[in-house]
C-alpha positions as protocol buffer text, in pm:
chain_id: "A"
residue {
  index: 1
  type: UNK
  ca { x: -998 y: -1022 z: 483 }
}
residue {
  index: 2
  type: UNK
  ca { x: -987 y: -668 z: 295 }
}
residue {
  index: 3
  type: UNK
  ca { x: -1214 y: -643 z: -3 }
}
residue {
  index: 4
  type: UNK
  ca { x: -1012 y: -553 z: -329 }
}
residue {
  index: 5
  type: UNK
  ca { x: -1063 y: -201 z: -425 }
}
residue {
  index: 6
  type: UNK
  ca { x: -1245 y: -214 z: -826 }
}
residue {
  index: 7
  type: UNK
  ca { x: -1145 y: 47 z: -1011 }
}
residue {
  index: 8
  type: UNK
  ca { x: -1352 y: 260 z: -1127 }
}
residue {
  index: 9
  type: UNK
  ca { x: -1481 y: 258 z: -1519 }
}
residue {
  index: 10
  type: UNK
  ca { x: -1355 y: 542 z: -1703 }
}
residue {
  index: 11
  type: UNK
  ca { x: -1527 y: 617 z: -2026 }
}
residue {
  index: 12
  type: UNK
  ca { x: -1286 y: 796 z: -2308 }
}
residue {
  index: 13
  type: UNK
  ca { x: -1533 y: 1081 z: -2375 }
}
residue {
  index: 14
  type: UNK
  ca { x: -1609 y: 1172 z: -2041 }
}
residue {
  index: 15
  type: UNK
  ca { x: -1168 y: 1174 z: -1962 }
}
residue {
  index: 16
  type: UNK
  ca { x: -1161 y: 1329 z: -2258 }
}
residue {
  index: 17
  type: UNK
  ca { x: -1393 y: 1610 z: -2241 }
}
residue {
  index: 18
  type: UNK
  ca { x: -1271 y: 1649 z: -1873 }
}
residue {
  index: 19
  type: UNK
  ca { x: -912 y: 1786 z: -2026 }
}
residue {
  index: 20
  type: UNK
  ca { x: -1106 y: 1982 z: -2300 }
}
residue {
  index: 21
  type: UNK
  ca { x: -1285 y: 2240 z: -2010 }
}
residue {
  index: 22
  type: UNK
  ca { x: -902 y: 2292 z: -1867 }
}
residue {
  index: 23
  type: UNK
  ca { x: -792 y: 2373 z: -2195 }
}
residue {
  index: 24
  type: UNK
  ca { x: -1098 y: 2583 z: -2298 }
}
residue {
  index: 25
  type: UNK
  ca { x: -1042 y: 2799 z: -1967 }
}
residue {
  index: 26
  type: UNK
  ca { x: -698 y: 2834 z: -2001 }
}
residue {
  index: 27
  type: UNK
  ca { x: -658 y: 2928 z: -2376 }
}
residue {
  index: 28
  type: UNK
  ca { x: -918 y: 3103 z: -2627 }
}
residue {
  index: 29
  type: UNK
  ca { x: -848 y: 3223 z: -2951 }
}
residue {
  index: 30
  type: UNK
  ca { x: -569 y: 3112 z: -3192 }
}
residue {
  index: 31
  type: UNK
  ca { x: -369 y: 2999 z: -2894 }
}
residue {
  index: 32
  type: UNK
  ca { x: -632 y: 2692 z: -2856 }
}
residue {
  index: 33
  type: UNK
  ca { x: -560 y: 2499 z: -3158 }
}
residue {
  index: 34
  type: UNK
  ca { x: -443 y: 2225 z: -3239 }
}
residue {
  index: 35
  type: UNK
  ca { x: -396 y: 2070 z: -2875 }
}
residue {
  index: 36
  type: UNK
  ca { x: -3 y: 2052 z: -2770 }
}
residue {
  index: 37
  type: UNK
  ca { x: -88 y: 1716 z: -2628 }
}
residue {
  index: 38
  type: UNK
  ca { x: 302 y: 1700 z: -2488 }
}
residue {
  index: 39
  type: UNK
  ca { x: 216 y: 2004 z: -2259 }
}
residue {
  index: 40
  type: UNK
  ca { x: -115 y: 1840 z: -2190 }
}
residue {
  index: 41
  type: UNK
  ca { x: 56 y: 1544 z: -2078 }
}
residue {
  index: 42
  type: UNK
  ca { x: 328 y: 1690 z: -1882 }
}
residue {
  index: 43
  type: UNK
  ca { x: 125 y: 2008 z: -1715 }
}
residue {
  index: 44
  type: UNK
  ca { x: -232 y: 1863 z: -1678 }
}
residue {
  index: 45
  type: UNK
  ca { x: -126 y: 1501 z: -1532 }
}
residue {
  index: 46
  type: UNK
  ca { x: 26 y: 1642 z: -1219 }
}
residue {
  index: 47
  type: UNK
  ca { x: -324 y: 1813 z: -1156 }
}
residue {
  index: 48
  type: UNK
  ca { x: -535 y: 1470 z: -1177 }
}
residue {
  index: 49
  type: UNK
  ca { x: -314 y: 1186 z: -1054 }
}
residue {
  index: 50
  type: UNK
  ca { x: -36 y: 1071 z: -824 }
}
residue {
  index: 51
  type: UNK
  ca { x: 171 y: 895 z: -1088 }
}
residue {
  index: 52
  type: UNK
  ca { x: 162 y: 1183 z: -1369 }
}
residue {
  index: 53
  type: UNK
  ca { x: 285 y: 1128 z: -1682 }
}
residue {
  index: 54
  type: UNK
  ca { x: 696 y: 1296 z: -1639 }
}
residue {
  index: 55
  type: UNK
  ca { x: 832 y: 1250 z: -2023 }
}
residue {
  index: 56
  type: UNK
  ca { x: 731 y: 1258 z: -2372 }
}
residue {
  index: 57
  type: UNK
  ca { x: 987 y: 1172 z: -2629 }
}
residue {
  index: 58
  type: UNK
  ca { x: 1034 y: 1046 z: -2978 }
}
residue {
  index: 59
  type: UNK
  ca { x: 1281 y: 784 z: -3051 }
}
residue {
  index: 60
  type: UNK
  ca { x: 1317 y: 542 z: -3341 }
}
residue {
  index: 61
  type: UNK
  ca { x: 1130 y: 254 z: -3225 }
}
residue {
  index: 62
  type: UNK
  ca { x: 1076 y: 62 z: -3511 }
}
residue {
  index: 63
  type: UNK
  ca { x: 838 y: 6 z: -3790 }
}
residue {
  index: 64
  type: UNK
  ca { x: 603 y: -215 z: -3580 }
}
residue {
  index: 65
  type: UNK
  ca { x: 538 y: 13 z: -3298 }
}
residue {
  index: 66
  type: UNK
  ca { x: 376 y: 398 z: -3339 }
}
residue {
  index: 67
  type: UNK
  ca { x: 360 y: 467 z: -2982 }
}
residue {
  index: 68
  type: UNK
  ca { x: 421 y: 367 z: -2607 }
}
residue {
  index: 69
  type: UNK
  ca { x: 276 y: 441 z: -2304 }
}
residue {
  index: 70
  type: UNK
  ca { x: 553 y: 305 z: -2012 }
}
residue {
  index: 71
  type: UNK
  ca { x: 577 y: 335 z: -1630 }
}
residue {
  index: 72
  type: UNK
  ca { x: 903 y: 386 z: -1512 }
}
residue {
  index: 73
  type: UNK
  ca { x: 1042 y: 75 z: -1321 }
}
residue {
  index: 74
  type: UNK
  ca { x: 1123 y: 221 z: -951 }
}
residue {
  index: 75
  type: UNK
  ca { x: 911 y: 571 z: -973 }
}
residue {
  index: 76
  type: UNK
  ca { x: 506 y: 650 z: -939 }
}
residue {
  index: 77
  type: UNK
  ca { x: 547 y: 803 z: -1308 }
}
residue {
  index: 78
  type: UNK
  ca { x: 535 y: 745 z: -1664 }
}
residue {
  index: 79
  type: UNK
  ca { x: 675 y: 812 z: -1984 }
}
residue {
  index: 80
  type: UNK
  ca { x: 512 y: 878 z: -2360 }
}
residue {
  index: 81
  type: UNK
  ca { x: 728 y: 779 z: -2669 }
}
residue {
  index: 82
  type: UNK
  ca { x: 612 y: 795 z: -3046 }
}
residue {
  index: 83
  type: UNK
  ca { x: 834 y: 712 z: -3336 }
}
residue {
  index: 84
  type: UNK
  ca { x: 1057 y: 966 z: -3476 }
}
residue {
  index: 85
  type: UNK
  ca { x: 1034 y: 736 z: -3832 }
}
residue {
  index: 86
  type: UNK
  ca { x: 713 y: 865 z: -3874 }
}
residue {
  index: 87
  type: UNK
  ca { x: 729 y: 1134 z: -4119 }
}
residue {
  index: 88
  type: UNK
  ca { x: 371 y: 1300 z: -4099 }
}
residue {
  index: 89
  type: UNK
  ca { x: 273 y: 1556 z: -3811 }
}
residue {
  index: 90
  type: UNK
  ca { x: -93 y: 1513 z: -3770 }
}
residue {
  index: 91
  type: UNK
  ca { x: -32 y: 1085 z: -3748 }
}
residue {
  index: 92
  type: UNK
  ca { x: 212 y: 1143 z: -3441 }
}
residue {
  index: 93
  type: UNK
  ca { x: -9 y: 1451 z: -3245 }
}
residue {
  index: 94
  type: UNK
  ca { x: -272 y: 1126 z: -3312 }
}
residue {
  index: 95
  type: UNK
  ca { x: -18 y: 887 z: -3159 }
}
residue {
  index: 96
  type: UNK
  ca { x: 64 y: 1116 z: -2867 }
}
residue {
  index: 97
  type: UNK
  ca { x: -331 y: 1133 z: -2794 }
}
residue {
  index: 98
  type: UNK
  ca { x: -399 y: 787 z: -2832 }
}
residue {
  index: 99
  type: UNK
  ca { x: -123 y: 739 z: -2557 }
}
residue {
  index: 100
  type: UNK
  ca { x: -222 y: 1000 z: -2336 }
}
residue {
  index: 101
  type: UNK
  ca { x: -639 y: 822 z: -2393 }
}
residue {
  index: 102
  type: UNK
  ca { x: -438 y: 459 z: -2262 }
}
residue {
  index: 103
  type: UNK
  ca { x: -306 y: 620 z: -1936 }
}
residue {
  index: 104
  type: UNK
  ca { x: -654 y: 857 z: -1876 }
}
residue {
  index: 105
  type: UNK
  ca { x: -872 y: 564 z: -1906 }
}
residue {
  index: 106
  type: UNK
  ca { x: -673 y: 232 z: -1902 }
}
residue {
  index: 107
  type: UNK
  ca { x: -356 y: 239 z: -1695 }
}
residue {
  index: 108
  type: UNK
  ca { x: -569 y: 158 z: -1361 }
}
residue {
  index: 109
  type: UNK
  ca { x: -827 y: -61 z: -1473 }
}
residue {
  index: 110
  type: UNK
  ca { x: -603 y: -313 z: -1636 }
}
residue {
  index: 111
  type: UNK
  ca { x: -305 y: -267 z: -1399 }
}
residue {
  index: 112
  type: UNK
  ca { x: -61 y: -277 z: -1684 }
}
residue {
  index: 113
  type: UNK
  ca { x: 263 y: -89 z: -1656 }
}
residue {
  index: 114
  type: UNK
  ca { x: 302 y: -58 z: -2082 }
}
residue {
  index: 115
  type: UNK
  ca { x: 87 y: 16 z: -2354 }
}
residue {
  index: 116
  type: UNK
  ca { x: 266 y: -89 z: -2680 }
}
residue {
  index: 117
  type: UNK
  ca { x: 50 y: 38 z: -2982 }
}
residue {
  index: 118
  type: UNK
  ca { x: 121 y: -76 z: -3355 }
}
residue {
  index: 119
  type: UNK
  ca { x: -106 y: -169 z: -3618 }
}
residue {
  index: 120
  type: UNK
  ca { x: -132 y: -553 z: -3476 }
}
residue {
  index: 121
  type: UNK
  ca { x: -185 y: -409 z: -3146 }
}
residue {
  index: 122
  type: UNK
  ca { x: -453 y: -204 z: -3275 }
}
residue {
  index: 123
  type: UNK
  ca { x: -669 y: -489 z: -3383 }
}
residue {
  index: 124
  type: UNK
  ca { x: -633 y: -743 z: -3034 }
}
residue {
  index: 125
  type: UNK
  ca { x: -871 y: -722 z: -2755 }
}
residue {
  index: 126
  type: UNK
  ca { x: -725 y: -779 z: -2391 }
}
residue {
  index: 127
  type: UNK
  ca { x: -807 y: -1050 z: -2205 }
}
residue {
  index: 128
  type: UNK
  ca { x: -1110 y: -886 z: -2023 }
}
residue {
  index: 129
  type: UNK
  ca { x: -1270 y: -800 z: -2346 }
}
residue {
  index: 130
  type: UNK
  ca { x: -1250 y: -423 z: -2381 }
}
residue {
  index: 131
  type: UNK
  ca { x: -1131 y: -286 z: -2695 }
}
residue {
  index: 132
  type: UNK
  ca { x: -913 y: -42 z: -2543 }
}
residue {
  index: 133
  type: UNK
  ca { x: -728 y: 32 z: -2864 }
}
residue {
  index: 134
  type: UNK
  ca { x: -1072 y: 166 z: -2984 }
}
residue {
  index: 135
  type: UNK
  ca { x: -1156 y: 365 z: -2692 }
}
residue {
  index: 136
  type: UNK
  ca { x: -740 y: 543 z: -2712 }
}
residue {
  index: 137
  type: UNK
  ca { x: -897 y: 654 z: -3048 }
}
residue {
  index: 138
  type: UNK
  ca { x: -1192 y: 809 z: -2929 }
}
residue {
  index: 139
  type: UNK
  ca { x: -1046 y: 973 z: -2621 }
}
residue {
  index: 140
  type: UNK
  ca { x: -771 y: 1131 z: -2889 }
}
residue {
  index: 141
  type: UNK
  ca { x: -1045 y: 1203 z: -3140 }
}
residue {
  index: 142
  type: UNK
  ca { x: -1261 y: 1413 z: -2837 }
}
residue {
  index: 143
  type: UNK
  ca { x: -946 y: 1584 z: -2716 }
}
residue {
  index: 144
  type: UNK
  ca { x: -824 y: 1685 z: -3061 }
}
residue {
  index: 145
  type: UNK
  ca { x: -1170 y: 1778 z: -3196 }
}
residue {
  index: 146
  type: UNK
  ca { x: -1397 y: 1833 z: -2916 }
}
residue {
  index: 147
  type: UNK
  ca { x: -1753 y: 1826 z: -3011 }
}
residue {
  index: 148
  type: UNK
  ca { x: -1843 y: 2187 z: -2883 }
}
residue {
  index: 149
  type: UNK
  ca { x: -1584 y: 2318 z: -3128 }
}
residue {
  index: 150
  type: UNK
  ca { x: -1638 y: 2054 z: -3439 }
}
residue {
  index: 151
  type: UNK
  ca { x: -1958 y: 2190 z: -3412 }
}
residue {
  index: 152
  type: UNK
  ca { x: -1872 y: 2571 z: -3435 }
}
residue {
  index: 153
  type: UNK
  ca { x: -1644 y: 2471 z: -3782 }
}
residue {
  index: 154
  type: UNK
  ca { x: -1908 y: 2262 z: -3942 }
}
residue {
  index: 155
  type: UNK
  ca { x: -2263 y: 2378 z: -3858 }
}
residue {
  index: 156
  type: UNK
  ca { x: -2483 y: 2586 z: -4132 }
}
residue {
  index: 157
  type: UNK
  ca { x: -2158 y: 2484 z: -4413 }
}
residue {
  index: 158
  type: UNK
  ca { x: -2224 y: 2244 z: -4720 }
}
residue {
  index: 159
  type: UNK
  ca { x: -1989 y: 1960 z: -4703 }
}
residue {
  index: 160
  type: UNK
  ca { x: -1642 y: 2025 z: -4928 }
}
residue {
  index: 161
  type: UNK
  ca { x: -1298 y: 1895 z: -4874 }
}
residue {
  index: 162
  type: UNK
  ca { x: -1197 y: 2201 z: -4870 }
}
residue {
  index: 163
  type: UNK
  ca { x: -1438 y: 2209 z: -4521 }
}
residue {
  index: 164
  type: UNK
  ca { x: -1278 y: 1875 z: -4410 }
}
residue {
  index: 165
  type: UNK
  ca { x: -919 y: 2044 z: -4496 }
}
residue {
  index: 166
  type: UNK
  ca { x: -1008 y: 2350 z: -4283 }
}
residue {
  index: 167
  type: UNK
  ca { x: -1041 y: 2108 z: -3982 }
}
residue {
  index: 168
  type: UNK
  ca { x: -770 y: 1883 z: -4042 }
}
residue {
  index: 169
  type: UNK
  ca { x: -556 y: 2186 z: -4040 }
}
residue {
  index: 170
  type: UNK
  ca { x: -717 y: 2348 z: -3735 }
}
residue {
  index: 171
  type: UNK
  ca { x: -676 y: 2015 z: -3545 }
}
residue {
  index: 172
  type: UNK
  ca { x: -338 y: 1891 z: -3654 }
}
residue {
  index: 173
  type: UNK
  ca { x: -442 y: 1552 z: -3756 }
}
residue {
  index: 174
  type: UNK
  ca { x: -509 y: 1396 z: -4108 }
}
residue {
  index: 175
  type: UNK
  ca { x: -792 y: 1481 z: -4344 }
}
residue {
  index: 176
  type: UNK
  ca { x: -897 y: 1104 z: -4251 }
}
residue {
  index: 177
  type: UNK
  ca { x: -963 y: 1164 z: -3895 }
}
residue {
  index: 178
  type: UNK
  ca { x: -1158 y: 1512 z: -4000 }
}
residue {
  index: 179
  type: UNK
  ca { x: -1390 y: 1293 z: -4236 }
}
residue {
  index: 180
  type: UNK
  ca { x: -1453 y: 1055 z: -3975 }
}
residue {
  index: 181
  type: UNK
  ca { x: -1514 y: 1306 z: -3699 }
}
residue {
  index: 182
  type: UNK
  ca { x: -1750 y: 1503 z: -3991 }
}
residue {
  index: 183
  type: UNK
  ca { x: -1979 y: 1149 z: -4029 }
}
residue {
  index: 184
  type: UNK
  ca { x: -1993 y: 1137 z: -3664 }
}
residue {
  index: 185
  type: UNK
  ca { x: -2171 y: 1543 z: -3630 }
}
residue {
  index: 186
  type: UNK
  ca { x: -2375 y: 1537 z: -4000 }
}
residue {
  index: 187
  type: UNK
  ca { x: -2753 y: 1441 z: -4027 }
}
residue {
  index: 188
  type: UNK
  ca { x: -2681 y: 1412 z: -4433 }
}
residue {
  index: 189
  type: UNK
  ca { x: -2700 y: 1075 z: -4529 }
}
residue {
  index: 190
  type: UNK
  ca { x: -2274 y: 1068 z: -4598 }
}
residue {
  index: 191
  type: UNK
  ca { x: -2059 y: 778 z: -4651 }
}
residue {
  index: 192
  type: UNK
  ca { x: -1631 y: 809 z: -4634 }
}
residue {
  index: 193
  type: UNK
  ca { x: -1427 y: 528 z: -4774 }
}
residue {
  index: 194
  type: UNK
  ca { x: -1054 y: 458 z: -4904 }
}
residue {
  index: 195
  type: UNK
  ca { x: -1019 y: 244 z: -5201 }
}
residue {
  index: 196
  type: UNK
  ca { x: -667 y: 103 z: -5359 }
}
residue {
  index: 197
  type: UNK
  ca { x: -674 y: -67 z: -5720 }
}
residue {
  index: 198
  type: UNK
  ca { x: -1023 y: -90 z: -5710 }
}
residue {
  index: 199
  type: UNK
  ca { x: -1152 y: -237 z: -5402 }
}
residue {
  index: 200
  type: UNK
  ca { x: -1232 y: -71 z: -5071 }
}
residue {
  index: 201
  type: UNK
  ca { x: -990 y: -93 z: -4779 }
}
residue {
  index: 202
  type: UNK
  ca { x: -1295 y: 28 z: -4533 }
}
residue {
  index: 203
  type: UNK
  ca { x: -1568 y: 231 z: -4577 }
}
residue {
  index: 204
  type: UNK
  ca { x: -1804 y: 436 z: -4252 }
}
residue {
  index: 205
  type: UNK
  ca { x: -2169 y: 582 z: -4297 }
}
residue {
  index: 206
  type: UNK
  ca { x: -2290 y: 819 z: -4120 }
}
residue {
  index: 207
  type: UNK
  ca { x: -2587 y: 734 z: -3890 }
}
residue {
  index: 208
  type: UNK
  ca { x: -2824 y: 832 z: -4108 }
}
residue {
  index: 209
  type: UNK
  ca { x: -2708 y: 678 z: -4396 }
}
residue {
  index: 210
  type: UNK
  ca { x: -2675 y: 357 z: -4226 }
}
residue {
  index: 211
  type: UNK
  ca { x: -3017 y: 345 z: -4114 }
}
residue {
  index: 212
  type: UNK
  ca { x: -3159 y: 403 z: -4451 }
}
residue {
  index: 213
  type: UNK
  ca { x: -2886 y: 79 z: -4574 }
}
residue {
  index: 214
  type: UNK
  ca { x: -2659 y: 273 z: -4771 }
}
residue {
  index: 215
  type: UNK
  ca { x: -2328 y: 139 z: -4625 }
}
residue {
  index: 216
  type: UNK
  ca { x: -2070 y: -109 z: -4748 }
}
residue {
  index: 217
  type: UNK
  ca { x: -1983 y: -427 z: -4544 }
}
residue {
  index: 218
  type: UNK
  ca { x: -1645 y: -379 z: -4590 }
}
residue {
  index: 219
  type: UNK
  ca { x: -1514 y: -592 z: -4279 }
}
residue {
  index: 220
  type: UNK
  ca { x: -1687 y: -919 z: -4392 }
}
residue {
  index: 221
  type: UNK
  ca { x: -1702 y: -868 z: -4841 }
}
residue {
  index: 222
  type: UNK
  ca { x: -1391 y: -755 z: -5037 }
}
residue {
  index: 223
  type: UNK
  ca { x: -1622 y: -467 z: -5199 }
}
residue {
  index: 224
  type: UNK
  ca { x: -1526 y: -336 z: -5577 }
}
residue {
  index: 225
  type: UNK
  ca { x: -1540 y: 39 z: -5658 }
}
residue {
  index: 226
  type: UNK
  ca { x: -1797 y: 77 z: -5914 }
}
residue {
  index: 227
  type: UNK
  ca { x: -1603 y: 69 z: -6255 }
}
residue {
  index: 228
  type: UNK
  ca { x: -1793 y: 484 z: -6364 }
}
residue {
  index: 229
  type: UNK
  ca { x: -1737 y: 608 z: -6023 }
}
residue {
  index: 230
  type: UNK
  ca { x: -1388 y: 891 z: -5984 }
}
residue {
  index: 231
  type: UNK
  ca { x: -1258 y: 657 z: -5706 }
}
residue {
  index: 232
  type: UNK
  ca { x: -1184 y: 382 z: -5956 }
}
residue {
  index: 233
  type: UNK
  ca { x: -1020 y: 675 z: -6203 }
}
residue {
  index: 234
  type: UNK
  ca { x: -768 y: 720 z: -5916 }
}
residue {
  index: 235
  type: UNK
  ca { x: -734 y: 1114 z: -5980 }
}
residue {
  index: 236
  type: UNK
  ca { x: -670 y: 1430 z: -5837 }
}
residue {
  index: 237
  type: UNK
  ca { x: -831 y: 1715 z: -5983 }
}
residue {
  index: 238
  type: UNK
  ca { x: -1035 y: 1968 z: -5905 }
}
residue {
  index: 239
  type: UNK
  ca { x: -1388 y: 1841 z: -6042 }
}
residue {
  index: 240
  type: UNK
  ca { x: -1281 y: 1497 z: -5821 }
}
residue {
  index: 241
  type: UNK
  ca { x: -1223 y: 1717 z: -5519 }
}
residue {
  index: 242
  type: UNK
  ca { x: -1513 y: 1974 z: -5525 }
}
residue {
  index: 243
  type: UNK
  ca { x: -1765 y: 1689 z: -5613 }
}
residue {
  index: 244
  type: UNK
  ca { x: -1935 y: 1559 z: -5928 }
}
residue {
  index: 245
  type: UNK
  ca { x: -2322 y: 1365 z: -5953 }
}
residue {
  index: 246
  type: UNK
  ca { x: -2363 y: 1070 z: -6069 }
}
residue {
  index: 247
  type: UNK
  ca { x: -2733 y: 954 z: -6187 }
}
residue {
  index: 248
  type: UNK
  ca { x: -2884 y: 664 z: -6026 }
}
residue {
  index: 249
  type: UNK
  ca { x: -2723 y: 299 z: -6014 }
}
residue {
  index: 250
  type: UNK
  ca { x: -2375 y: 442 z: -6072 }
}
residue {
  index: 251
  type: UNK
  ca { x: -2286 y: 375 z: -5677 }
}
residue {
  index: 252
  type: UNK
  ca { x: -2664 y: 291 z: -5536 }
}
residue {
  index: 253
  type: UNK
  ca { x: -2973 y: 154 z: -5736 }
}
residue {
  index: 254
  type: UNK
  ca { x: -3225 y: 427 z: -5784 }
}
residue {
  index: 255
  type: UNK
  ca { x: -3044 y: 669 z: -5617 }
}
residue {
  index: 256
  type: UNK
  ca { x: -2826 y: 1014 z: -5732 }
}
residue {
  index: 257
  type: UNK
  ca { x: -2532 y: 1041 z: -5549 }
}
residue {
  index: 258
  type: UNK
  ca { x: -2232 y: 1352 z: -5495 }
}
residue {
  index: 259
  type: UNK
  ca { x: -1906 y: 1189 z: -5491 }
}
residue {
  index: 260
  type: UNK
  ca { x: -1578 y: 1370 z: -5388 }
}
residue {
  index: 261
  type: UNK
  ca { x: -1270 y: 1233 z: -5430 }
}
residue {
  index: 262
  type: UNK
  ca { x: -906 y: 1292 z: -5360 }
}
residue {
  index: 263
  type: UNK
  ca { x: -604 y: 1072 z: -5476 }
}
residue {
  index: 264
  type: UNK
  ca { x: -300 y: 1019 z: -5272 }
}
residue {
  index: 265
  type: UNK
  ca { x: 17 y: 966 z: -5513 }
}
residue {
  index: 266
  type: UNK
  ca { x: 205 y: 916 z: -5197 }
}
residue {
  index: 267
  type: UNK
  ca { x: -13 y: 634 z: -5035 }
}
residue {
  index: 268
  type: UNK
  ca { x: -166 y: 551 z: -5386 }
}
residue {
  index: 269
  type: UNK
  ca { x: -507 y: 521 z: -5236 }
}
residue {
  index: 270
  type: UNK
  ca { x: -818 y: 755 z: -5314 }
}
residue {
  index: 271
  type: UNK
  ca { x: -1037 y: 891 z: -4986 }
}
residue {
  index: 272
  type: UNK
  ca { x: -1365 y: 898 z: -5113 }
}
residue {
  index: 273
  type: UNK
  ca { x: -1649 y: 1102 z: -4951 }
}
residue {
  index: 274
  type: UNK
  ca { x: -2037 y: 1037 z: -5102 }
}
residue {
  index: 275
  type: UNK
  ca { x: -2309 y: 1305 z: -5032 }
}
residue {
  index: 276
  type: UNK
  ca { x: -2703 y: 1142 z: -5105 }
}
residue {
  index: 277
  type: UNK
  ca { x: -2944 y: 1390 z: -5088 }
}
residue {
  index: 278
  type: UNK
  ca { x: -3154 y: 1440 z: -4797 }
}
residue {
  index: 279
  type: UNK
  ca { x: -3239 y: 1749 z: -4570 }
}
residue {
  index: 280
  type: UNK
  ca { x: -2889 y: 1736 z: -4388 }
}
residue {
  index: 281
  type: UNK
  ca { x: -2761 y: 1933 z: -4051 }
}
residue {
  index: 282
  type: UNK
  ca { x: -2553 y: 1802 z: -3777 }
}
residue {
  index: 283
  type: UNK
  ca { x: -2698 y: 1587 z: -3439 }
}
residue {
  index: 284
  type: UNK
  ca { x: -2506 y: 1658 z: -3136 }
}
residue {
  index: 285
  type: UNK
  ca { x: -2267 y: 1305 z: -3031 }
}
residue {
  index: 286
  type: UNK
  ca { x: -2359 y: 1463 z: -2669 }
}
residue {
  index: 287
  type: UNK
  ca { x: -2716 y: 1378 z: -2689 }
}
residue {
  index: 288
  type: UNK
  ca { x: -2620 y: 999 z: -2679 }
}
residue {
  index: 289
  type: UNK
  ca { x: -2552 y: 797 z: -2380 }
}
residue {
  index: 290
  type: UNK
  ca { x: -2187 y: 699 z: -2293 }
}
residue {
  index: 291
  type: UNK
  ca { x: -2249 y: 362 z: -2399 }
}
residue {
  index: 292
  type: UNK
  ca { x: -2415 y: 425 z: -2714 }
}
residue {
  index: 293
  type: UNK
  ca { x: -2094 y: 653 z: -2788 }
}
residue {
  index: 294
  type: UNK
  ca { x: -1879 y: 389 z: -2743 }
}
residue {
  index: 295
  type: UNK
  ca { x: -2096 y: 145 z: -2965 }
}
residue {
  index: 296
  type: UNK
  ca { x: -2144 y: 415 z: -3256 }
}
residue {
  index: 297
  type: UNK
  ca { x: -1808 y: 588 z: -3222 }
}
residue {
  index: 298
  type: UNK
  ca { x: -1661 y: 580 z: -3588 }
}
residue {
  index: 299
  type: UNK
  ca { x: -1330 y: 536 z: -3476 }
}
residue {
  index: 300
  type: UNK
  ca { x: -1411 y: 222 z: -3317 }
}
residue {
  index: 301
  type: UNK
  ca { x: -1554 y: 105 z: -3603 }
}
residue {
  index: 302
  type: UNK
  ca { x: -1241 y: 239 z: -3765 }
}
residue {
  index: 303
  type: UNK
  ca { x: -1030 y: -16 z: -3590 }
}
residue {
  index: 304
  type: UNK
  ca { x: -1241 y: -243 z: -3550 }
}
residue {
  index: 305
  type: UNK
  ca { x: -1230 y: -276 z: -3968 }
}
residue {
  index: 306
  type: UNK
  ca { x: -864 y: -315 z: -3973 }
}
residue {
  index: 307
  type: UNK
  ca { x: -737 y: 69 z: -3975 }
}
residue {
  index: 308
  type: UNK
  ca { x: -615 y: 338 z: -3832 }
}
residue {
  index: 309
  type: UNK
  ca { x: -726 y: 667 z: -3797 }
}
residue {
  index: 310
  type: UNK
  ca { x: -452 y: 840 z: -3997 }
}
């Protein structure tokens, strides 16, 4: 009887940074940035696999549904749509990642011939367990803003928005996605968080800050915005944005904090970034096993609090 052939486990960094050393020997300079993840897709897939990826197209698709990954029905290929409804660049370059992260790591493993990704999809877990809408995330976080490179923006520089916007700009994807990627690389004891009529939606420490238990258990507590803080004033200004302190027990007991805030009329939500003082610096995300990436990777605790990375 023939054994059944396992596939292998593909991990979203290691795919990830895989199509990163392509990219960083065939481009330098301003020609690098952001990734054109369509010419990725159709250029680079050829070069790995036998069933590369042959189309990437935007179609109306509904309100449901930001992206597909699809095999074609009679053909060894596949197909990338994202949806033409929505309106904001760096959310659909996300989108197109996030698909491209599906068939780099997932297309084999699970044998499925589509990937349908919304914001319900985002928050199931297939039947073998894996949170594969999580690892999409990370694989389009690493390929968008690879470490080496994250690193280059944000070493030796205090922590502004106008930082974060530098990145977001650089990458093509949202200032949300920069902040995240920024708590992933600092040392500082940092904590990002979006609030709406004053409660949290989510909230993500950095590593540092979680070990010392300044975080907010968003997932589990419906958390209130402290009533003095700039996130509950809902504004957007330019003290909010370059950072005020606050004396103690104004967001932590016994503890100063620098809050920076920014107020989206459009959304109607404030991103909140909070600075406590310690010796700061960035860690490497390198130095950590490929598990213990997975396990600490802020977009999977992104999604795995009910959001998405946009």
């Amino acid at each position: 009887m023939e054994q059944e052939v396992v596939p292998e486990k593909k991990f979203p960094h290691k795919e990830a940074n895989r199509i990163t050393k392509f990219l960083d020997l065939g481009f330098n300079g301003s020609d690098r940035f952001p990734v054109d993840v369509k010419k990725v897709a159709l250029e680079l897939t050829p070069e790995f696999n036998k069933d590369p990826i042959t189309a990437v197209d935007g179609n109306s698709i509904g309100k449901s549904v930001d992206g597909m990954l699809v095999k074609h029905p009679t053909k060894e290929e596949w197909a990338i749509f994202y949806n033409t409804d929505v309106v904001h660049p760096g959310r659909t370059n996300f989108t197109m990642a996030h698909e491209l992260g599906h068939y780099m790591v997932h297309r084999q493993a699970l044998n499925k011939t589509k990937f349908e990704c919304g914001e319900e999809d985002m928050l199931d877990e297939n039947q073998q367990g894996i949170d594969i809408e999580a690892e999409a995330n990370a694989f389009a976080a690493n390929l968008l803003m690879p470490n080496h490179d994250f690193r280059a923006q944000a070493d030796g520089q205090k922590f502004s928005i106008d930082l974060i916007q530098h990145c977001a700009n650089r990458y093509g994807v949202s200032l949300t996605a920069a902040v995240l990627k920024w708590l992933d690389f600092t040392k500082k004891r940092a904590i990002g968080l979006l609030s709406e009529e004053g409660f949290m939606h989510w909230s993500k420490s950095s590593n540092s800050a979680f070990r010392s238990g300044r975080y907010f258990a968003t997932k589990k507590n419906c958390v209130e915005i402290p009533e003095l803080s700039l996130a509950a004033e809902e504004q957007y200004s330019a003290e909010a944005r370059n950072g005020v302190r606050h004396g103690p027990d104004i967001w932590f007991p016994g503890e100063e904090v620098v809050e920076h805030s920014i107020y989206s009329e459009e959304y109607r939500k404030t991103l909140t970034i909070l600075v406590l003082d310690d010796a700061g610096g960035y860690s490497d995300p390198g130095d950590c096993s490929e598990d213990d990436e997975l396990l600490t990777d802020s977009y999977t605790n992104f999604i795995n609090n009910g959001q998405n990375p946009y």
